[in-house]
MDAnalysis code that builds the backbone (N, CA, C; Angstrom):
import MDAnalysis as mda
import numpy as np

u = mda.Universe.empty(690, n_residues=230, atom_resindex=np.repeat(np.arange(230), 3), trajectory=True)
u.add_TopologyAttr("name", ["N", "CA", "C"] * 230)
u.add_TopologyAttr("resid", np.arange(1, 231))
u.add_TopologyAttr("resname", ["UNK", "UNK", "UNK", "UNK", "UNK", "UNK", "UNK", "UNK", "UNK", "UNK", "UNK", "UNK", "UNK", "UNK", "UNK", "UNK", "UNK", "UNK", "UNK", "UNK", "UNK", "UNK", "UNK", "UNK", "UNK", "UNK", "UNK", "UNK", "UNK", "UNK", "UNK", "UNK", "UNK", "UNK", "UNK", "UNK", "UNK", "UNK", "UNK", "UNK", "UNK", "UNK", "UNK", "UNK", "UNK", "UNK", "UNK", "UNK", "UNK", "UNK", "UNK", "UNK", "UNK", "UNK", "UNK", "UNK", "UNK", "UNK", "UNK", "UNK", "UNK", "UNK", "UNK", "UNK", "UNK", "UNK", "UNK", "UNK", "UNK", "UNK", "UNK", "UNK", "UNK", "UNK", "UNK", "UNK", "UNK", "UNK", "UNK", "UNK", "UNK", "UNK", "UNK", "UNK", "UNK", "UNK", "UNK", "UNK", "UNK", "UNK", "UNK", "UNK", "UNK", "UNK", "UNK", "UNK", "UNK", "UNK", "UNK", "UNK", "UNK", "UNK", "UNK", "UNK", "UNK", "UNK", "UNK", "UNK", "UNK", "UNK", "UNK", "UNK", "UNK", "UNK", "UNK", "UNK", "UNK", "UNK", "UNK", "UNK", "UNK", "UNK", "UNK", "UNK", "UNK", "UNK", "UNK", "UNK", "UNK", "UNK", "UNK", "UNK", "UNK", "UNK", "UNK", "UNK", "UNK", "UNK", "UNK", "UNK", "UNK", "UNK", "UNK", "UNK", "UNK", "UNK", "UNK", "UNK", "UNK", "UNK", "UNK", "UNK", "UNK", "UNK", "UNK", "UNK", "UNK", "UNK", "UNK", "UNK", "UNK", "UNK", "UNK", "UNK", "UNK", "UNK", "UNK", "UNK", "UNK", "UNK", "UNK", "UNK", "UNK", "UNK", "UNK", "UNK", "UNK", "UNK", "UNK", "UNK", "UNK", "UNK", "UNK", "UNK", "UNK", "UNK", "UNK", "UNK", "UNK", "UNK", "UNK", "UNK", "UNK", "UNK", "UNK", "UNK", "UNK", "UNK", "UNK", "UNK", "UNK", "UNK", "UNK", "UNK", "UNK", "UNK", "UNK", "UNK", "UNK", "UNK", "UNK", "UNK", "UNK", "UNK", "UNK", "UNK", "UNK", "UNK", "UNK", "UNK", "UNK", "UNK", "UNK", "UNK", "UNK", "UNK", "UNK", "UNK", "UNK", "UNK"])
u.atoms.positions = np.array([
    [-6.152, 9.455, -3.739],
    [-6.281, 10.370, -2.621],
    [-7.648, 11.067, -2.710],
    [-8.105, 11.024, -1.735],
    [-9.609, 11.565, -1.907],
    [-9.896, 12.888, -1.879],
    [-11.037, 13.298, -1.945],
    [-10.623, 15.394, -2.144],
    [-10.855, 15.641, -0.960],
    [-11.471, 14.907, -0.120],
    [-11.650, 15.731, 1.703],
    [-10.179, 15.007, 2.555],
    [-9.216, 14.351, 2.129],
    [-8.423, 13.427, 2.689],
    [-7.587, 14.690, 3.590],
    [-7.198, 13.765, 4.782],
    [-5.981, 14.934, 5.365],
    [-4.892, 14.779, 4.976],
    [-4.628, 13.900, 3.557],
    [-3.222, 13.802, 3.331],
    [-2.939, 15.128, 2.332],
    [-4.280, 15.259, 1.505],
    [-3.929, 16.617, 0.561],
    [-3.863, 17.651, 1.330],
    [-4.339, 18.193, 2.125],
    [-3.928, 18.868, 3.117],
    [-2.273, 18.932, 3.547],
    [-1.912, 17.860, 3.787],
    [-0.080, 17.391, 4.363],
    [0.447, 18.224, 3.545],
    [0.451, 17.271, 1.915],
    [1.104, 17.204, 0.773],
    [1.150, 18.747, 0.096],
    [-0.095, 19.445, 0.465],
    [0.150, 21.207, 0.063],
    [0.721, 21.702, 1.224],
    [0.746, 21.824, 2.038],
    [1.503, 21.808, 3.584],
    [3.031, 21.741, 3.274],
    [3.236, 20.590, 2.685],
    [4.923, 20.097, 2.266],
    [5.287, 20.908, 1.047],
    [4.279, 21.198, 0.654],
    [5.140, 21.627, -0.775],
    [5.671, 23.623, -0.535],
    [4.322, 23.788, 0.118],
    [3.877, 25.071, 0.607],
    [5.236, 25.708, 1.563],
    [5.680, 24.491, 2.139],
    [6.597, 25.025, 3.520],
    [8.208, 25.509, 2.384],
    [8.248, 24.790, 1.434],
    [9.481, 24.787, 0.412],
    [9.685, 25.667, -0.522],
    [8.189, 26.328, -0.543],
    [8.199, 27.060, -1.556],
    [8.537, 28.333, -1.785],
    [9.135, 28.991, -0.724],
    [9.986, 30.378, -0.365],
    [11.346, 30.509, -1.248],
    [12.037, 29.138, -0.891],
    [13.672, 29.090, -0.972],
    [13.581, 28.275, -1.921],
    [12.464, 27.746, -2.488],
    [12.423, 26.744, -4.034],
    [12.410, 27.141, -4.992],
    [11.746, 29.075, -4.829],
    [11.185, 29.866, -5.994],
    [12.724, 30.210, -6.372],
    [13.468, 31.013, -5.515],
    [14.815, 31.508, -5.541],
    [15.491, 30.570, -6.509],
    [15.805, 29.165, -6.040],
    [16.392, 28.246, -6.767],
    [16.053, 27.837, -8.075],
    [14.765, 28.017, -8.580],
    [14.287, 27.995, -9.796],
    [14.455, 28.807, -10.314],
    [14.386, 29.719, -10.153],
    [14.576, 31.270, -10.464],
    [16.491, 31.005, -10.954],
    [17.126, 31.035, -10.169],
    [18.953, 30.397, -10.450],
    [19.159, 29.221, -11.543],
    [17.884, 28.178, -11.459],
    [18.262, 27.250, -12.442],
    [17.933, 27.614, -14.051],
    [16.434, 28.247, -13.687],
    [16.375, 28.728, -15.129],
    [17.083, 29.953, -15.747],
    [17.930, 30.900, -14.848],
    [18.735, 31.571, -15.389],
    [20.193, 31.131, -15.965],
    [20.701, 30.143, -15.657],
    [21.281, 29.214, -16.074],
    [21.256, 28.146, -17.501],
    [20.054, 27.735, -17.343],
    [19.487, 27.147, -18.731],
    [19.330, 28.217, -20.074],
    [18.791, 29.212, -19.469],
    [18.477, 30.333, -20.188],
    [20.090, 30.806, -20.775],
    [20.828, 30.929, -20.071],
    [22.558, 31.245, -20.412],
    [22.931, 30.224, -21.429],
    [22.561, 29.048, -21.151],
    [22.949, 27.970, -21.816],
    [22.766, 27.906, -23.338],
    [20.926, 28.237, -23.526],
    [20.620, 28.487, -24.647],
    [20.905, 29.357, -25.523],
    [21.047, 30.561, -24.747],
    [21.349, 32.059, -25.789],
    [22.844, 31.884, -25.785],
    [23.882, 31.443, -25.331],
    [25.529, 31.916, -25.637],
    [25.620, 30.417, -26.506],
    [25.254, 29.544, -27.059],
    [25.657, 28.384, -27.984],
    [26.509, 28.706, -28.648],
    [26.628, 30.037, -29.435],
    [27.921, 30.574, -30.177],
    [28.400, 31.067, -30.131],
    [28.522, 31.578, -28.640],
    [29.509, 32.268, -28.239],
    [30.518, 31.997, -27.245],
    [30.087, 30.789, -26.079],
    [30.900, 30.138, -25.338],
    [31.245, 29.401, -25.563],
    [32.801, 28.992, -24.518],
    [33.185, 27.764, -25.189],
    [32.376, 26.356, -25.107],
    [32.624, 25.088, -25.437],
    [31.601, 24.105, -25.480],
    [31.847, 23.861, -23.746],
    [32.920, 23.764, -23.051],
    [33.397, 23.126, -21.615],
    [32.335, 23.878, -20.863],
    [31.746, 25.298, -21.519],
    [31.961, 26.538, -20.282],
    [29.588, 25.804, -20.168],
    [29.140, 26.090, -21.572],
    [27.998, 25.338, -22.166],
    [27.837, 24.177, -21.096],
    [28.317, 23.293, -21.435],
    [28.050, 22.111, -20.363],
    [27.697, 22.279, -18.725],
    [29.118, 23.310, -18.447],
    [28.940, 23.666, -17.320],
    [27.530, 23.985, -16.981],
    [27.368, 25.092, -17.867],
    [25.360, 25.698, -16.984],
    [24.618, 24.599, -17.248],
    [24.930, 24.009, -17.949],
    [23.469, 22.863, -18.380],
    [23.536, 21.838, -17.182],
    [24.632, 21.733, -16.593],
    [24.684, 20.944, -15.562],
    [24.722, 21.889, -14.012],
    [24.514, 22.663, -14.531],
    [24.338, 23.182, -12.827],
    [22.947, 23.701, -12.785],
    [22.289, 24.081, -14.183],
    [20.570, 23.868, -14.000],
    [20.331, 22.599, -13.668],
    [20.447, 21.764, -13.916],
    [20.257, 20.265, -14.213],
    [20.369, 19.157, -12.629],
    [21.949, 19.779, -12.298],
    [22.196, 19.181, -10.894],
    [21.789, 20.204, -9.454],
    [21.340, 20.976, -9.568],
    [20.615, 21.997, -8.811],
    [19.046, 22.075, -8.638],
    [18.867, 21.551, -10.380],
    [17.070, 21.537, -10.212],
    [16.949, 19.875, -9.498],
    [17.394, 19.028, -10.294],
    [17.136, 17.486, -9.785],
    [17.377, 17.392, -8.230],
    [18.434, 17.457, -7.590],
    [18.700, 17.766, -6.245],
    [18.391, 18.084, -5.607],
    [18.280, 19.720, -5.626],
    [18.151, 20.726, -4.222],
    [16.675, 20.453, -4.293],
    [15.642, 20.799, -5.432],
    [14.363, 20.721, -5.162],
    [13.591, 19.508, -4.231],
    [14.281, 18.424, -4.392],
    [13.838, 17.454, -3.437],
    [14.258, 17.663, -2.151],
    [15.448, 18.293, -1.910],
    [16.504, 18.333, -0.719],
    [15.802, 19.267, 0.181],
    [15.118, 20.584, -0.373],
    [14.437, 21.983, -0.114],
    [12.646, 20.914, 0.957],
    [12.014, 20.522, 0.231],
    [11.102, 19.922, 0.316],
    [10.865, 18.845, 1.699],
    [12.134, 17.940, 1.139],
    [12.182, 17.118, 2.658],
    [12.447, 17.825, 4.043],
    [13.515, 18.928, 3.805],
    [13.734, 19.694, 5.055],
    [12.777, 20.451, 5.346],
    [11.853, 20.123, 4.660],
    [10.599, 21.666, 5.297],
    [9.830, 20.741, 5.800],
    [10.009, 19.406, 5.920],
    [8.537, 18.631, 6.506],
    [8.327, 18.586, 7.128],
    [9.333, 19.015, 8.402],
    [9.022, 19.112, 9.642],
    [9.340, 20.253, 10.658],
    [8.718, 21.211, 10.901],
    [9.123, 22.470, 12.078],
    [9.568, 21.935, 13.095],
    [10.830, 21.750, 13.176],
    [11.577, 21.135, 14.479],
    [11.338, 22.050, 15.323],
    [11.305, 23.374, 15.542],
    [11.159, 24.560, 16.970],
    [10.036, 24.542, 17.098],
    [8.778, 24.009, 16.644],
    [7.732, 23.631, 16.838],
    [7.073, 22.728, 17.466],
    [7.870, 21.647, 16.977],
    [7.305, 20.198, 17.209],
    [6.320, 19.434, 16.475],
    [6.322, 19.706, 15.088],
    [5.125, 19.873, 14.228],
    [5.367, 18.321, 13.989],
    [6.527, 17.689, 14.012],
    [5.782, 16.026, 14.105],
    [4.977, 14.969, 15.061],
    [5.214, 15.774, 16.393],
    [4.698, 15.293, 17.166],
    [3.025, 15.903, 17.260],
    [3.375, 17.149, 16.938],
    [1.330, 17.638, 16.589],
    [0.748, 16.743, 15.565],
    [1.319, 16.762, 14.458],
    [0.644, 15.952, 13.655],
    [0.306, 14.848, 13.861],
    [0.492, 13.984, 14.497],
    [0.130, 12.610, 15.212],
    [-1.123, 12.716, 15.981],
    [-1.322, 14.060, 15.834],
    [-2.913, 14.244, 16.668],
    [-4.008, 14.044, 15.765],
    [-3.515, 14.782, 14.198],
    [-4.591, 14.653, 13.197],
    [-4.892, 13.129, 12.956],
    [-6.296, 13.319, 12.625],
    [-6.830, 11.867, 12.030],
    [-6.441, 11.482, 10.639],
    [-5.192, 11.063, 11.266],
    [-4.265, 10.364, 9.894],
    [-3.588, 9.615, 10.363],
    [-3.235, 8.787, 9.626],
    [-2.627, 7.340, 9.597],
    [-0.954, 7.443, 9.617],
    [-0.142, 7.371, 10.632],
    [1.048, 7.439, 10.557],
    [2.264, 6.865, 9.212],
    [1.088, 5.722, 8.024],
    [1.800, 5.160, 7.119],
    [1.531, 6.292, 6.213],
    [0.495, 7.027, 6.386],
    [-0.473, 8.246, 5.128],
    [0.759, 9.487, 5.297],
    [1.358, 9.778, 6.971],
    [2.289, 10.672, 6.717],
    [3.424, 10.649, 6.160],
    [3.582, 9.162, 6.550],
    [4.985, 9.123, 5.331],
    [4.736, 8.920, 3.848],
    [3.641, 8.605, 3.236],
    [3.335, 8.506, 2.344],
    [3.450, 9.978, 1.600],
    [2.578, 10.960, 2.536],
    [2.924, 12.332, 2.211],
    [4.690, 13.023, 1.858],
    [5.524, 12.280, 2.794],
    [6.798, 13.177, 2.370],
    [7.457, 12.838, 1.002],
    [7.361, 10.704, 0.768],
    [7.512, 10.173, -0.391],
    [7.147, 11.114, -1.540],
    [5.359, 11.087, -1.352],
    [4.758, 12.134, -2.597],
    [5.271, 13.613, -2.353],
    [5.330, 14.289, -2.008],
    [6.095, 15.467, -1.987],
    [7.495, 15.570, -2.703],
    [8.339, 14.451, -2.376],
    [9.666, 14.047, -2.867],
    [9.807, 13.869, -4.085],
    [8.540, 12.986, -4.710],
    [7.817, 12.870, -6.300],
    [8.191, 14.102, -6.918],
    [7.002, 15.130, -6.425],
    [6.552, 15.998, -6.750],
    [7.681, 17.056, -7.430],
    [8.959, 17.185, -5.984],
    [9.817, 17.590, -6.289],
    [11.022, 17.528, -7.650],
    [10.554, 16.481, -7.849],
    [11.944, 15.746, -8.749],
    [11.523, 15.980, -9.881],
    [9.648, 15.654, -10.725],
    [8.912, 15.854, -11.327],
    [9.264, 17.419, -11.613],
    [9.047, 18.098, -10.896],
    [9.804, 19.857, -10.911],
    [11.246, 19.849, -12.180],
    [12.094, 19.218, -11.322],
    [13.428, 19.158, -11.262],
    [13.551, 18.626, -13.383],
    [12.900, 17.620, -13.273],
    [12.585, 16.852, -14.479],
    [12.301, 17.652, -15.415],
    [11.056, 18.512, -15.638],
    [10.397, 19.175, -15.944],
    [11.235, 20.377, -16.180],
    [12.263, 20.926, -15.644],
    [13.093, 22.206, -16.153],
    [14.223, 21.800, -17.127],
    [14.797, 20.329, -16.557],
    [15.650, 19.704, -17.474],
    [15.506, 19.601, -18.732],
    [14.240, 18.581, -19.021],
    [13.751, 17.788, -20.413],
    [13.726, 19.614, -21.104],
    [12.397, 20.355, -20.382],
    [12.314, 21.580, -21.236],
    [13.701, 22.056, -21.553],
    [14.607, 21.990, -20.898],
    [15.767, 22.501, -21.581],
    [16.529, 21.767, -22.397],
    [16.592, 20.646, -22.491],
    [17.079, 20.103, -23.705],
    [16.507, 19.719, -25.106],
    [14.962, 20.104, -24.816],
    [14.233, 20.134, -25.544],
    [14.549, 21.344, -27.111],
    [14.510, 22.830, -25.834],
    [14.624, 23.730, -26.597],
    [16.352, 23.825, -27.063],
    [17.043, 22.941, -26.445],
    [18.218, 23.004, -27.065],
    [18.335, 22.616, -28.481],
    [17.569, 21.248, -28.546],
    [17.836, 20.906, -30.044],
    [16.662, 21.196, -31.060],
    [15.879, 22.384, -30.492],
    [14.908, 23.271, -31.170],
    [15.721, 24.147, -31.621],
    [16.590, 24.476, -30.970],
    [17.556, 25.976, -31.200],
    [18.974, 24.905, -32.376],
    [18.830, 23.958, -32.740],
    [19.726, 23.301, -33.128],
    [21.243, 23.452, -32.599],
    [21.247, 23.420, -31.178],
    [22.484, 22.747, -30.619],
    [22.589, 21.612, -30.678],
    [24.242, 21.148, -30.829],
    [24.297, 19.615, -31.106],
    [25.492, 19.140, -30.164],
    [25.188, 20.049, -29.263],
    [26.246, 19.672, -27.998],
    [26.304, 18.334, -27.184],
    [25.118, 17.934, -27.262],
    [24.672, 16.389, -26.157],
    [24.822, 15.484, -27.265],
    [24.461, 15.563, -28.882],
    [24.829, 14.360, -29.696],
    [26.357, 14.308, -29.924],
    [26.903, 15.682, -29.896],
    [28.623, 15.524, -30.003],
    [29.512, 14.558, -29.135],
    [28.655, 15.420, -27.462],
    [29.225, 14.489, -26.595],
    [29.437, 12.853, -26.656],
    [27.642, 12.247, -26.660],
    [27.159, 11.036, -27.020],
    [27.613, 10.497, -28.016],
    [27.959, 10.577, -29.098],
    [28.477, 10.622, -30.277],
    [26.858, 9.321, -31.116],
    [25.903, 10.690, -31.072],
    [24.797, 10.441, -31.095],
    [23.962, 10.947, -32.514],
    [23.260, 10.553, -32.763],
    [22.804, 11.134, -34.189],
    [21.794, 12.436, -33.347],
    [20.934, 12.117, -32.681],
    [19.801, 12.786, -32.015],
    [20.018, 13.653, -30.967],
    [20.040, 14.756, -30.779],
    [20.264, 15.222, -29.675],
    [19.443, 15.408, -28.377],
    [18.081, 15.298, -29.150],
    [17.664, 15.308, -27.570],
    [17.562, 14.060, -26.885],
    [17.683, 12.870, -27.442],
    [18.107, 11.903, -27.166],
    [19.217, 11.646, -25.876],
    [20.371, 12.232, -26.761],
    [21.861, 12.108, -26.369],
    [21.660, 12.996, -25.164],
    [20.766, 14.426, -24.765],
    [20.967, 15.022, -23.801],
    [19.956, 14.294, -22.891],
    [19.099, 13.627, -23.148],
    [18.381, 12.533, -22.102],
    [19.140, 11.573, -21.269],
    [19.741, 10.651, -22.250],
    [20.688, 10.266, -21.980],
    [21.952, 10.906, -21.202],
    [22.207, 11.958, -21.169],
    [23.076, 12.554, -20.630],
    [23.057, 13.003, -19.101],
    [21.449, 12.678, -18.941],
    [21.069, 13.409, -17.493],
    [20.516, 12.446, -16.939],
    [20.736, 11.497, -17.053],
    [20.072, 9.785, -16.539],
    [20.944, 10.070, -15.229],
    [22.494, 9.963, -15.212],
    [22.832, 9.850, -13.761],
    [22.504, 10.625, -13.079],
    [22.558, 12.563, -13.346],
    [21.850, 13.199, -12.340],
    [20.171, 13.144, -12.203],
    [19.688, 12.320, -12.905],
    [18.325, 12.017, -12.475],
    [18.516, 11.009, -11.474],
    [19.180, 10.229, -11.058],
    [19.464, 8.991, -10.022],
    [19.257, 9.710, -8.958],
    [20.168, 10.740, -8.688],
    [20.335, 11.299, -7.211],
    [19.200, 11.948, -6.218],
    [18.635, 12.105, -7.281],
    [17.384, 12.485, -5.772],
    [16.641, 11.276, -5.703],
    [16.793, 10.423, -6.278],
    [16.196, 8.927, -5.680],
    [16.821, 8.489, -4.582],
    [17.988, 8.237, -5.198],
    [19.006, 7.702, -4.057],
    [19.206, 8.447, -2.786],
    [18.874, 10.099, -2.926],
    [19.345, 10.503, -1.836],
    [18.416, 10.291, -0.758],
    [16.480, 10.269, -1.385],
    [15.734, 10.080, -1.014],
    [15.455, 8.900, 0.013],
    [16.011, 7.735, -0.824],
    [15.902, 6.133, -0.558],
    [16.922, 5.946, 0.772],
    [18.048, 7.065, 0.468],
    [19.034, 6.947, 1.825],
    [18.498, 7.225, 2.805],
    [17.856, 8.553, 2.751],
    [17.434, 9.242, 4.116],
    [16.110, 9.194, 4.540],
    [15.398, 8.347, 4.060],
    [14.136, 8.456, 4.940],
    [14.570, 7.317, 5.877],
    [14.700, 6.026, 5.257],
    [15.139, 4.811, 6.229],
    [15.827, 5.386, 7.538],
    [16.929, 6.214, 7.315],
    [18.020, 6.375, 8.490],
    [17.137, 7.582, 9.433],
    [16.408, 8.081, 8.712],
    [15.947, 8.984, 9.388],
    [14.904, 8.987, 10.411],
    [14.319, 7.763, 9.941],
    [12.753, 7.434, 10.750],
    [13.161, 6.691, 11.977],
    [14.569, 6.245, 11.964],
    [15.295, 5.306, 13.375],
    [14.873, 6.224, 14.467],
    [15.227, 5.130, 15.266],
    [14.935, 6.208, 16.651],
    [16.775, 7.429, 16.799],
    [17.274, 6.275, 16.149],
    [18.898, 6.899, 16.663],
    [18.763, 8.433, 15.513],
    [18.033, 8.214, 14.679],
    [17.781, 9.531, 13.050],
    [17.790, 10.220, 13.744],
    [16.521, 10.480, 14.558],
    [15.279, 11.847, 14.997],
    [16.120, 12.870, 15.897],
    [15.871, 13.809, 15.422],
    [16.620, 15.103, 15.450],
    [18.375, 15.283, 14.779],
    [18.213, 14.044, 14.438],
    [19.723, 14.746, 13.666],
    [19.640, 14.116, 12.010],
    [17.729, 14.763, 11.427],
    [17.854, 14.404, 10.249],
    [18.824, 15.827, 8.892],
    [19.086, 16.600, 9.959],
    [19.917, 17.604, 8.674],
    [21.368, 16.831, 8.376],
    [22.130, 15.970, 9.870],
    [23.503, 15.211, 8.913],
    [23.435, 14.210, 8.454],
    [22.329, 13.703, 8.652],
    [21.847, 12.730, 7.598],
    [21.609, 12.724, 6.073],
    [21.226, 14.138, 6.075],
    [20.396, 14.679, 4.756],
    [21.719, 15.273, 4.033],
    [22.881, 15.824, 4.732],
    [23.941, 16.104, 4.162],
    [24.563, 14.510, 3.511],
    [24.570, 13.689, 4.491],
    [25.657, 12.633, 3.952],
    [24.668, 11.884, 2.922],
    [23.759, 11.746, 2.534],
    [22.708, 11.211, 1.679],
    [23.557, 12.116, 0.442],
    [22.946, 13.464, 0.690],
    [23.318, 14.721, -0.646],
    [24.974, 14.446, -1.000],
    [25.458, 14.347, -0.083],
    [26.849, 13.992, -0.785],
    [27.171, 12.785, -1.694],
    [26.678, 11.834, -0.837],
    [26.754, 10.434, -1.248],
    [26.318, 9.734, -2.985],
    [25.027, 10.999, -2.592],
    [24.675, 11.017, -4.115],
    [25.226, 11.277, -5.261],
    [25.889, 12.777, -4.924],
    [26.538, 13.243, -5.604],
    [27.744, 12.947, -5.990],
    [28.300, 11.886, -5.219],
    [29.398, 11.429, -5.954],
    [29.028, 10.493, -6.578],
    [28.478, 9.826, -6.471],
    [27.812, 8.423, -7.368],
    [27.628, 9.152, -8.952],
    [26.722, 10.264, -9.225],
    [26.845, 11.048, -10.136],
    [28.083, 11.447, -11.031],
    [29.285, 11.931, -10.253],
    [30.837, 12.415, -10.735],
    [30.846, 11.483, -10.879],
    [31.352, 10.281, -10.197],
    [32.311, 9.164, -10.517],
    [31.830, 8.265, -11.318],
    [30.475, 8.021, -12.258],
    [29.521, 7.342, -12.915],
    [30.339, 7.222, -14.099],
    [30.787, 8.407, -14.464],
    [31.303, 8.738, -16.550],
    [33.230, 8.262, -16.083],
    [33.438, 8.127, -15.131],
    [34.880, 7.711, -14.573],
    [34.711, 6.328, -14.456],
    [33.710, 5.657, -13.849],
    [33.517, 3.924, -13.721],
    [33.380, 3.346, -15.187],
    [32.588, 4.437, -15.953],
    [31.990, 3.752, -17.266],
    [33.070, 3.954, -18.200],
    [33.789, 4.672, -18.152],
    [34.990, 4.511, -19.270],
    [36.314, 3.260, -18.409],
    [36.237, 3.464, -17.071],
    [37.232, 2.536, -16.646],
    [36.897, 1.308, -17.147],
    [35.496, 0.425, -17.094],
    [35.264, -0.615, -17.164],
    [34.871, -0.659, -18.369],
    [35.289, 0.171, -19.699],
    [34.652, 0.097, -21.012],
    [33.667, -0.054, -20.960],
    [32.582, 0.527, -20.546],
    [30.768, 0.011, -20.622],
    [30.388, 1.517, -21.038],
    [29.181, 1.125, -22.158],
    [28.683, 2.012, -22.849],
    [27.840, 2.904, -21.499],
    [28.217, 4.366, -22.168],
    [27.505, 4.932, -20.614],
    [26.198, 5.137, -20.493],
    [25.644, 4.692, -21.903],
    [23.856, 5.265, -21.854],
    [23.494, 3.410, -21.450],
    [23.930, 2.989, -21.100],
    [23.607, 1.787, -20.893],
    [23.914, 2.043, -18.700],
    [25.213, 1.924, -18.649],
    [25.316, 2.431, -17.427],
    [24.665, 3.334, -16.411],
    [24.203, 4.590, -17.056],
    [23.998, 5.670, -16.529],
    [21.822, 5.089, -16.824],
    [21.495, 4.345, -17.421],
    [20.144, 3.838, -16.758],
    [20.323, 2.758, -16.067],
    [21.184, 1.660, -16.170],
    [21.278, 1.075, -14.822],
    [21.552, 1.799, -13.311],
    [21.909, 3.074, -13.411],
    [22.129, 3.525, -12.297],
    [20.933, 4.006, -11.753],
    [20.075, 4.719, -12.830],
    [19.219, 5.216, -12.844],
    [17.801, 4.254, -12.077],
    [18.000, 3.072, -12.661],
    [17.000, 1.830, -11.901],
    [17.248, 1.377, -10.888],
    [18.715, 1.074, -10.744],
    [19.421, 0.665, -9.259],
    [18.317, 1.820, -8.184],
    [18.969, 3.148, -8.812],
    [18.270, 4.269, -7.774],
    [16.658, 4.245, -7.459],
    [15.726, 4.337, -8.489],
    [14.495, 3.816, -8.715],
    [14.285, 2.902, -7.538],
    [14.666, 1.767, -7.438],
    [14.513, 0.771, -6.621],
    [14.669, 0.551, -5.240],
    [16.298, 1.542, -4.996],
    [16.409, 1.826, -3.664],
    [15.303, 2.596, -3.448],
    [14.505, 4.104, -4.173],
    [13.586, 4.164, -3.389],
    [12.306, 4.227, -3.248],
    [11.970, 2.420, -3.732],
    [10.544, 1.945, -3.533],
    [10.830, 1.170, -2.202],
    [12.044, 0.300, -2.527],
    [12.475, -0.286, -1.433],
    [12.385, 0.472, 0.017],
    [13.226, 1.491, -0.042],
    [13.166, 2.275, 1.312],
    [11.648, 2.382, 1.548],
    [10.512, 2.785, 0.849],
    [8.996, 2.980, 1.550],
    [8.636, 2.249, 2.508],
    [8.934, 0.859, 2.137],
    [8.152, -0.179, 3.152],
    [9.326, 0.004, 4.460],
    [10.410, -0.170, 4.188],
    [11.416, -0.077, 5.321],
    [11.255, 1.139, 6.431],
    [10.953, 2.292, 5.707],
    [11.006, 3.556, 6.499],
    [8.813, 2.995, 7.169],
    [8.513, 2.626, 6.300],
    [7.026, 2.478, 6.733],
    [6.971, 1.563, 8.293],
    [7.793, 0.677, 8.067],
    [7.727, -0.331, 9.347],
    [8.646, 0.179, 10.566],
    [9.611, 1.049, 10.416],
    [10.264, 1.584, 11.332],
    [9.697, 3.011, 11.712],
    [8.922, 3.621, 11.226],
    [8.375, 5.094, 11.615],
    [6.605, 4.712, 12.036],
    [6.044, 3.388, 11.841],
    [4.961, 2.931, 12.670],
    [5.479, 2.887, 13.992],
    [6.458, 1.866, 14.116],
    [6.897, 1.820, 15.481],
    [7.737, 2.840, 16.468],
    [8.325, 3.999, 15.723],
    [8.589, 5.127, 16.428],
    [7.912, 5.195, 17.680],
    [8.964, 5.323, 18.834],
    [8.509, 5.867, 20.372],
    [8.348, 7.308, 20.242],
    [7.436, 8.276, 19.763],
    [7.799, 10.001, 19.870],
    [7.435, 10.418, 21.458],
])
């Protein structure tokens, strides 16, 4: 991306529009993580898990979820202005993709640090689970499926969204994506014990499956949002 490009422009634009109701949510996730770390000996292990997964499935998630919905000022009309700038209609979608990155990278980034300092603080909650020698390992492993979901939710909703039938009804789209995801997530550690399959094996196949849906979706959403009638 070049330094005079109008896509860096977009891409702080996108991040910029999210960043009101993103701070709040970070602000919730790391108070959460933060709970997680300081009560190790004092809560129960069920209650532990709980925050680590609601920093975890809150940061991975919503931060992408926050991001995509700001890309466009619908009472505005800010997609149809933008089609004025000298930019390339494949460069704008390129922009929401990278934004979506950006987001998850966030999301990533509060996780790892927190399981990091977990087995700095010598919790051995994620190798117990895992029945793992390593813990930060075992808690890597542990967050593979909710790392899937903002791929997948991603990979769902740009495709459906860039249709002509999408445009203006990308918020129930963006719900049934967020759901969709999220059960794929719950029901992951329920498939992998049903079908006896090791889950750190499972839970990165899911993880690549997701990956893939959304490289795949780029070109798909790319060839259907060129041809958009706005």
């Amino acid at each position: 991306m070049k330094t005079k490009s109008p896509m860096r422009g977009m891409l702080t634009f996108a991040l910029f529009s999210a960043s009101g109701n993103a701070l709040y949510l970070l602000l919730g996730c790391a108070a959460a993580a933060i709970a997680f770390l300081i009560t190790s000996n004092v809560l129960p292990e069920g209650l532990q898990v709980l925050l680590f997964n609601f920093a975890a499935l809150f940061g991975l998630l919503s931060f992408p979820l926050l991001v995509i919905t700001s890309l466009g000022d619908k009472d505005g009309a800010w997609e149809r202005f933008q089609l004025t700038m000298p930019i390339k209609r494949s460069d704008l979608l390129r922009v929401q993709y990278l934004a979506a990155m950006v987001a998850v990278v966030i999301g990533v980034a509060l996780v790892v640090t927190t399981i990091f300092l977990s087995d700095l603080f010598g919790m051995t909650i994620f190798a117990e689970q895992m029945e793992m020698d390593n813990n930060f390992t075992a808690g890597i492993f542990t967050m593979l499926p909710t790392l899937a979901m903002p791929f997948l939710m991603s990979g769902l909703f740009f495709p459906l969204a860039t249709t002509k039938l999408g445009k203006g009804k990308e918020a129930a789209i963006m719900n049934i994506c967020q759901f969709f995801a999220l059960a794929v997530m719950i029901l992951a550690p329920f498939v992998a014990n049903g079908f006896g399959l090791n889950f750190n094996t499972f839970g990165t196949a899911i993880l690549a499956v997701s990956v893939v849906v959304f490289i795949v979706s780029y070109f798909i959403s790319r060839r259907t949002y060129s041809k958009l009638d706005w």
